[in-house]
C-alpha positions in Angstrom: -18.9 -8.9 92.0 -17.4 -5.9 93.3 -17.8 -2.4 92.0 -13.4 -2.5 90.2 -15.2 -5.5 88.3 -17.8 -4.8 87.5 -16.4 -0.9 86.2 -14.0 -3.3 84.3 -16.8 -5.0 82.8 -18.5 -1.8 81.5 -15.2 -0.6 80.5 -14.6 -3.6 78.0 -18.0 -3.6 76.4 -18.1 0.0 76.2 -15.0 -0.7 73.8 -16.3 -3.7 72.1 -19.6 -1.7 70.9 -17.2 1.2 69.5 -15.4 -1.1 67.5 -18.0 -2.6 66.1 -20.0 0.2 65.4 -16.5 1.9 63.9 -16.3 -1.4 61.5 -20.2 -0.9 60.2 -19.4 2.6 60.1 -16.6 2.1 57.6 -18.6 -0.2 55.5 -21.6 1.8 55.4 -19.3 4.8 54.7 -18.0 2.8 51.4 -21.1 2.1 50.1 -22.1 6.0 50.3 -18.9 6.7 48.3 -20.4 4.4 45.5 -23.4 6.1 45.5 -21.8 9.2 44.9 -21.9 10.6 41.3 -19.2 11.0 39.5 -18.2 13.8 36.6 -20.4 12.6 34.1 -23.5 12.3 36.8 -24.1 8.8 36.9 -22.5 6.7 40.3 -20.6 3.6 40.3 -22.9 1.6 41.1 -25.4 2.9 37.8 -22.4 2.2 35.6 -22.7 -1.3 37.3 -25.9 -1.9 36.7 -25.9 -0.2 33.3 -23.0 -2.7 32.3 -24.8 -6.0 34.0 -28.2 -5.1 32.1 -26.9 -4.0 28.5 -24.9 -7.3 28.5 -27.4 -9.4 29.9 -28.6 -10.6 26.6 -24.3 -11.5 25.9 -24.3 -14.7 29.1 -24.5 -17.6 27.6 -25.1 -20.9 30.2 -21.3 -21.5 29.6 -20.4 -18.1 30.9 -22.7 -18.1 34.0 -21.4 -21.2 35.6 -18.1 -20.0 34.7 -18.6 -16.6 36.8 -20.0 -18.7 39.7 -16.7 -21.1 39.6 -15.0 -17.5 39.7 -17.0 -16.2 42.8 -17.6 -19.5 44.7 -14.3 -18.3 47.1 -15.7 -15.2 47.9 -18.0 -15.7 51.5 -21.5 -16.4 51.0 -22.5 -13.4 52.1 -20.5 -11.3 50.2 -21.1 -13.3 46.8 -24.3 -11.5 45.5 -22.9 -8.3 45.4 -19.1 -9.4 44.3 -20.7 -11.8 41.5 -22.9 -8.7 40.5 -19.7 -6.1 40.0 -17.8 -8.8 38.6 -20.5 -9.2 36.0 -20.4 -5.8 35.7 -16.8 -5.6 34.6 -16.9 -8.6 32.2 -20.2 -7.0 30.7 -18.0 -3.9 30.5 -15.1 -5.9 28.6 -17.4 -7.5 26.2 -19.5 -4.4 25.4 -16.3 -2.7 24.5 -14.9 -5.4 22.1 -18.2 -5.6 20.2 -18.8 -9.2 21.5 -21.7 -11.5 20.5 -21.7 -13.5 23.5 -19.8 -13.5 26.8 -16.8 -15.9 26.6 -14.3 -17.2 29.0 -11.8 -14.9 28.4 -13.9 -12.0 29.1 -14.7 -13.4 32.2 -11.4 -14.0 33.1 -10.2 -10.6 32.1 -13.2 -8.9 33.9 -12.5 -10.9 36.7 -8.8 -9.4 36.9 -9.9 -6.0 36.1 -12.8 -6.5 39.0 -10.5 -7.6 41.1 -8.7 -5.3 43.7 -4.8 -5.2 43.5 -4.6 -6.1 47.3 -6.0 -9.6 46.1 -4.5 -10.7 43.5 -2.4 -13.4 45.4 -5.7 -15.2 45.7 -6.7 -14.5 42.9 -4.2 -16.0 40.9 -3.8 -19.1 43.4 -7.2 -19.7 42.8 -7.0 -19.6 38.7 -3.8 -22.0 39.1 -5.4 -24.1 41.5 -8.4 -24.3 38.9 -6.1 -24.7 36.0 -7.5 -21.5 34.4 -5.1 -20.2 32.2 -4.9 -16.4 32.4 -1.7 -16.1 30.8 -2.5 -13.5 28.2 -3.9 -11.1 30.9 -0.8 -11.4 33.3 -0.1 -8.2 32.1 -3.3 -6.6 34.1 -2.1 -8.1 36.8 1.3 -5.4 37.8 
């Protein structure tokens, strides 16, 4: 190998490493702005949790298989945490309404709510290709 090579060579992983490191950075950066608190002291990720365990007592076995149908496109390992702020946001919706157990439409109306605009192309492919009517929440959608 001569010495243009292998100067090539460095030159390419030196960029490889950056970009990688610049794509962990990113991530790493979005989970400190989650962390953050927010006006009224507690973080995003409190009101998360706050949400997930208050309604905990709400899931029925119904509604838990029904969240995992909802996150089973999601990569497996991303599922965890997107199944645990999707909870979140269906714990949120039922707590609000006063609910005695977690329903269906909660968690399809969490789900939309959880759901970032950016993918809700998928999102709804994946409720029509399911046959999940969201119909009455098609409004949370523009």
């Amino acid at each position: 190998m001569s010495n243009s090579a292998f100067m090539w060579f460095i030159i390419f992983w030196v960029f490889v490493l950056l970009f990688f490191m610049s794509v962990g950075g990113y991530f790493m950066f979005r989970k400190f702005l989650k962390v953050l608190p927010k006006e009224d002291g507690k973080s995003k990720l409190d009101w998360q949790n706050h949400y997930v365990e208050s309604s905990r007592h709400l899931w029925t076995d119904d509604s838990k298989a029904f969240l995992d149908q909802l996150v089973s496109p999601v990569p497996a390992a991303f599922r965890d945490i997107a199944k645990h702020s999707i909870a979140a946001k269906i714990g949120e919706v039922a707590l609000e309404e006063s609910a005695t157990e977690v329903t269906r439409e909660h968690c399809i109306k969490g789900y939309i709510l959880a759901t970032p605009r950016r993918d809700y192309r998928s999102l709804t492919n994946f409720l029509d290709k399911h046959q999940i009517d969201y119909s009455a929440y098609k409004h949370l959608l523009n």
